[in-house]
TORKE-532145 format. One record per residue (C-alpha): residue number from 1; residue in one letter; chain; y, x negated, z. Coordinates in pm, 1 decimal. Each point is the difference from the previous one (the first is absolute). Last residue first. Layout:
<rs>
(r NUM, A, A, (Y, X, Z)) ...
</rs>
This chain:
<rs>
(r 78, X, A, (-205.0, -2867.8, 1136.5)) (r 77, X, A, (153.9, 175.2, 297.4)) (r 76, X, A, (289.5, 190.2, -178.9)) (r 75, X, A, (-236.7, 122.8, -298.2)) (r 74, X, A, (-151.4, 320.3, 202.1)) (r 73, X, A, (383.5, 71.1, 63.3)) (r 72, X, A, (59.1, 11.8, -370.8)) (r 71, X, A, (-297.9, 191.3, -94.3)) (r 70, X, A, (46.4, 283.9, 298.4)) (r 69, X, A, (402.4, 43.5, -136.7)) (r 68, X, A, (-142.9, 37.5, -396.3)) (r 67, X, A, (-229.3, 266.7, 142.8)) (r 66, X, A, (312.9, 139.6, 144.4)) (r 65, X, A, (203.4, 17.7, -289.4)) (r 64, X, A, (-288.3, 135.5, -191.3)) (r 63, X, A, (-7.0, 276.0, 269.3)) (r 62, X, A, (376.1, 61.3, 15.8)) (r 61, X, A, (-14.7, -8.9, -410.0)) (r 60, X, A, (-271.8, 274.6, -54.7)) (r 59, X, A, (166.8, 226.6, 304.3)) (r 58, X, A, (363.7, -35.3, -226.5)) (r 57, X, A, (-161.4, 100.3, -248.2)) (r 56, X, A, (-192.8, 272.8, 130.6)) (r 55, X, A, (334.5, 121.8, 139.4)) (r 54, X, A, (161.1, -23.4, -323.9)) (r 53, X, A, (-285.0, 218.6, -148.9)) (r 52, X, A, (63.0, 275.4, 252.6)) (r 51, X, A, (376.4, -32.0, -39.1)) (r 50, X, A, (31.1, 70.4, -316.4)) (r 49, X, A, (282.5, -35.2, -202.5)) (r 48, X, A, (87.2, 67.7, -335.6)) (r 47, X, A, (134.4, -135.6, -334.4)) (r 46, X, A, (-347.1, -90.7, -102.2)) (r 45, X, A, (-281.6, 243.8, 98.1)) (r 44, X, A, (-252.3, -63.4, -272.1)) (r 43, X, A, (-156.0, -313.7, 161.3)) (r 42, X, A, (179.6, -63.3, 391.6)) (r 41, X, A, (-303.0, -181.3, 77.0)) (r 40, X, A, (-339.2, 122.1, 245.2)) (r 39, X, A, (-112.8, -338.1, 228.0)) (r 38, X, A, (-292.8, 15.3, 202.7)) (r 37, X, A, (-19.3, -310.9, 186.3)) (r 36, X, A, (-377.3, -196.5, 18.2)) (r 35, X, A, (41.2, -241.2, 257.6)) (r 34, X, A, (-107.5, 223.4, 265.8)) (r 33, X, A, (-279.9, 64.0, -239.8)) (r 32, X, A, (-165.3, -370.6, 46.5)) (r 31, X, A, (-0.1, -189.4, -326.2)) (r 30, X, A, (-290.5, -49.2, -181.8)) (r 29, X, A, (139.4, 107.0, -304.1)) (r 28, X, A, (-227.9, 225.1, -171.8)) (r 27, X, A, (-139.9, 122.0, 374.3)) (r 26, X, A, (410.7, 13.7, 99.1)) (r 25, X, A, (90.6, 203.0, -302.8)) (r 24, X, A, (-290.4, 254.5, 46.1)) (r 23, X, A, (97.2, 77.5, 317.0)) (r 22, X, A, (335.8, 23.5, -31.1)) (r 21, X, A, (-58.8, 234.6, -293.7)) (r 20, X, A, (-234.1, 164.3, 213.9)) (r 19, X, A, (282.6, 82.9, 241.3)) (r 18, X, A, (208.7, 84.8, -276.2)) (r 17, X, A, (-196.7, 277.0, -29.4)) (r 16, X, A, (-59.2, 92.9, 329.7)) (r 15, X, A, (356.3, 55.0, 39.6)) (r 14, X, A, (172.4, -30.7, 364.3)) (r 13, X, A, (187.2, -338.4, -112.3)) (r 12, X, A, (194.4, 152.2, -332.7)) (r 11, X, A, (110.1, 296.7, 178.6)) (r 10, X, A, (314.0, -86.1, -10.1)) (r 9, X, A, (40.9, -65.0, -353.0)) (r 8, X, A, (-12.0, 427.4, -20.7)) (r 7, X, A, (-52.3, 152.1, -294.5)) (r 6, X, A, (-188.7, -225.9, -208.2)) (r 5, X, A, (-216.5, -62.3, 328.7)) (r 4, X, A, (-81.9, 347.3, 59.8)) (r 3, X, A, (-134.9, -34.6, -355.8)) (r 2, X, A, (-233.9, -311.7, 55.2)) (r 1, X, A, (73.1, -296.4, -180.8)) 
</rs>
């Protein structure tokens, strides 16, 4: 991860690095990159909080929640 990164979690979306990640992930996947979610863990900083990664949490789970919204009303008709 890039070190601007490692210091700030909110940063995570104007990287180039991680940009290529997401790149990368969706040619190896075949998935599109808006389905691609950058995701950075709480790993070494146990006891604390940070709001940075909570927020890309909580922006990871909104977004799954909505693709899971699209499926189910794509399902209603059939």
């Amino acid at each position: 991860m890039c070190q601007h990164v490692k210091q700030d979690k909110r940063l995570i979306f104007h990287s180039p690095t991680v940009k290529e990640l997401v790149r990368k992930t969706s040619h190896a996947t075949g998935l599109t990159e808006m389905w691609i979610l950058p995701f950075v863990n709480y790993t070494g900083e146990q006891g604390t909080v940070n709001e940075a990664i909570d927020r890309l949490a909580l922006r990871s789970l909104l977004t799954l929640l909505n693709f899971a919204y699209d499926f189910m009303e794509s399902q209603k008709g059939e």
